[in-house]
N, C-alpha and C positions, 0 to 999 in steps of 0.2 A: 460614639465619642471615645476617644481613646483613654486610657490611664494614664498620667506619667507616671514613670517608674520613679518608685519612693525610696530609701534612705533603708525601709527595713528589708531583711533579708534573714535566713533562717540561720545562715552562719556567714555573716557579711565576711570576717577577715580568712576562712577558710574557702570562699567561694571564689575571691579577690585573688588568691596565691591560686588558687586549680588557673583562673582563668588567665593570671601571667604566666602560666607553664604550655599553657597551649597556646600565646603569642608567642612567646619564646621559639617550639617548636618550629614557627612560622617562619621569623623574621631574627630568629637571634635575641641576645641581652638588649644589641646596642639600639633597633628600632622598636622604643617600648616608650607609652604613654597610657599616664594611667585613665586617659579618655577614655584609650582601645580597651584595656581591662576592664573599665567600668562597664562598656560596652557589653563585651562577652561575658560578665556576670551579669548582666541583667541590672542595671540597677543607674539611681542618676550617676552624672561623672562628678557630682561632688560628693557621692559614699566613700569614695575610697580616704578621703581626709579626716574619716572619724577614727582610720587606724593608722594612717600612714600618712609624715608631712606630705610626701613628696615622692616620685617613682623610685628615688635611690633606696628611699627606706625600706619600701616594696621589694627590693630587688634584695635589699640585706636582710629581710627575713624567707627572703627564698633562699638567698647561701645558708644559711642559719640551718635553716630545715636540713639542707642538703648535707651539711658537715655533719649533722645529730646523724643521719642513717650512714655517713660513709662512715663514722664509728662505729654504729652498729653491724654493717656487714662488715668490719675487717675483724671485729671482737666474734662474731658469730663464727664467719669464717677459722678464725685461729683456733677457737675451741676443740677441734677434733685435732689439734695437731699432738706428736707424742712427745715433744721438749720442746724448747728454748726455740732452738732454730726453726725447726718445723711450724710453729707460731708464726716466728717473725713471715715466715715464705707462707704460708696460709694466709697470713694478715695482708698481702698483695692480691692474692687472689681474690680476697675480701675488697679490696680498692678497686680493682676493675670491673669484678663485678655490679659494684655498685653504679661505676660510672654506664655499663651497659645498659644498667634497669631505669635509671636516672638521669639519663643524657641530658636532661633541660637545667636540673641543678646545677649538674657539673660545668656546664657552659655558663650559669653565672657565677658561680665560686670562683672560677678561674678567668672568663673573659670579660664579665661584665667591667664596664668604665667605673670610673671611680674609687673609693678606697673604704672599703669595707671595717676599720681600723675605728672610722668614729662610731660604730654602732655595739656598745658591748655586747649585747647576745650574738651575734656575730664572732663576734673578735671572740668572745670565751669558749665557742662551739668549736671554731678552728684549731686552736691551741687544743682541744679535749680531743681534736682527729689529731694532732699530731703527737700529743704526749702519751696519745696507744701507740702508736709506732714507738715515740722511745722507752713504752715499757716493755716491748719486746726485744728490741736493743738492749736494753740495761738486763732483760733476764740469759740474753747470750754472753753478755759479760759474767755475770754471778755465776755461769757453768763452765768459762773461762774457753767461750766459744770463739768472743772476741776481745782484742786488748782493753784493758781500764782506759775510761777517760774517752774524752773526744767525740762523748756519744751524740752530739747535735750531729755533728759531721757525718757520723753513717748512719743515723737515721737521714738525711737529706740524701743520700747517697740509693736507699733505698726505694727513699719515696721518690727520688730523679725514676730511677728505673717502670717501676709500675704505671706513674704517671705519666712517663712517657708512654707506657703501650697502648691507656687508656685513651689519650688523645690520640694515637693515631686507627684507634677501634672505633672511635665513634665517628668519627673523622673520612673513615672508609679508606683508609690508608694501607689498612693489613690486608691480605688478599686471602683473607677469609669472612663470611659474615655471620656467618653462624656463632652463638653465646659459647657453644661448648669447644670448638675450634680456637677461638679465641682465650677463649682459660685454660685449653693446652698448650697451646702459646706461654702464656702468662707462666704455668707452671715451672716450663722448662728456662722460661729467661729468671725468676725467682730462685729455681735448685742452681743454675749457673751462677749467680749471686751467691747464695748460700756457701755454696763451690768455694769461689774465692774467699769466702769470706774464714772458713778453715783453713784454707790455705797458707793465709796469712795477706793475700794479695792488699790487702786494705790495710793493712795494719799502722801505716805513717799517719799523722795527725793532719790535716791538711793546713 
C-alpha cells in the first residue's frame, strides 16, 4: 500500500523553489504550475500553499532570490577593480556572469508574466541590484569620471548594455559558448563603455 505524500518535508519552501528551477529549466516561467512543482518536490499539490498563495508568489521568490545573488556577483565581481570606473566595468562582468551561472533566475526576473511590483521582497531586492549599479555610477561622478546628475540615465545605459549580452549568452545568440569566451566578450563591450564614457560621449542628459 502506498504512502500519500504528506505536507512535511525537511525544508518544504527550499525544496519548492530547487524544484521550480528545474521546471523552469524545462519549459520556461510561462508553463509553471504549482501541481508540477509539488510534483517534483515530492510532496502533496496542496504543500506548496503553506508558503506560497499562488504560482505568481512562487515565481517572485524566485526573482527575489535571483536579484540577492545578481547583487552579490556584481559587488564580488567589482571588488578587485582599482577605481571608480574599473568597478563600474567589473560590476558588468558581475551581471553576466551571474546570468551564465543562474540562467533559471534570470528568465524569471525578466520574462516571467506578471508584475513582480506587488510582492515587497521582490520589489526591494530589485531596487538593492539596481542601486549597486548606481553606486558605481555615483562613484565615477565623485572622481569626476562622469558629469553630475542624471545618474538614473547612465546607470540604465549601463545596465541596457550588459543585459543585453546576458540575454543574448544565454539565449545562444553569441557565437561563443563557453563562460570564459563570453566574459571576454563582456569585457571588451564594458571597457568600450567605459571608453565613451571618458570621452564624454554620454555626457547629455537624456
Amino acid at each position: 500500500m502506498r504512502t500519500p505524500r504528506s505536507y512535511h518535508h525537511g525544508n518544504l519552501k527550499r525544496a519548492l523553489l530547487e524544484a521550480s528551477l528545474g521546471l523552469i529549466r524545462e519549459t520556461g516561467p510561462g508553463a509553471f504550475t504549482l501541481r508540477e512543482v509539488a510534483r517534483r518536490a515530492g510532496v502533496s499539490h496542496n504543500a506548496p500553499y503553506r508558503h506560497f498563495r499562488d504560482k505568481e508568489e512562487l515565481l517572485a521568490a524566485v526573482a527575489a532570490e535571483g536579484f540577492e545573488r545578481l547583487t552579490e556577483s556584481m559587488v564580488k565581481a567589482a571588488k578587485s577593480g582599482s577605481g571608480a570606473l574599473d568597478q563600474l566595468r567589473l560590476s558588468g562582468r558581475g551581471y553576466v556572469q551571474f546570468a551564465l551561472s543562474f540562467p533559471q533566475h534570470f528568465a524569471v526576473m525578466f520574462d516571467a508574466p506578471g508584475c513582480f511590483d506587488l510582492y515587497p521582497q521582490t520589489r526591494a531586492a530589485g531596487e538593492r541590484a539596481f542601486g549597486t549599479l548606481v553606486h558605481y555610477i555615483e562613484g565615477c561622478q565623485a572622481e569626476g569620471l562622469l558629469p553630475k546628475g542624471d545618474t538614473r540615465s547612465l546607470a540604465l545605459l549601463a545596465w541596457s548594455m550588459v543585459h543585453g549580452v546576458a540575454k543574448l549568452a544565454i539565449s545562444g545568440q553569441l557565437p561563443w559558448r563557453g563562460t570564459a569566451q563570453v566574459l571576454e566578450f563582456t569585457d571588451m563591450a564594458t571597457s568600450a563603455l567605459a571608453l565613451g564614457f571618458t570621452k564624454g560621449f554620454y555626457s547629455r542628459p537624456l
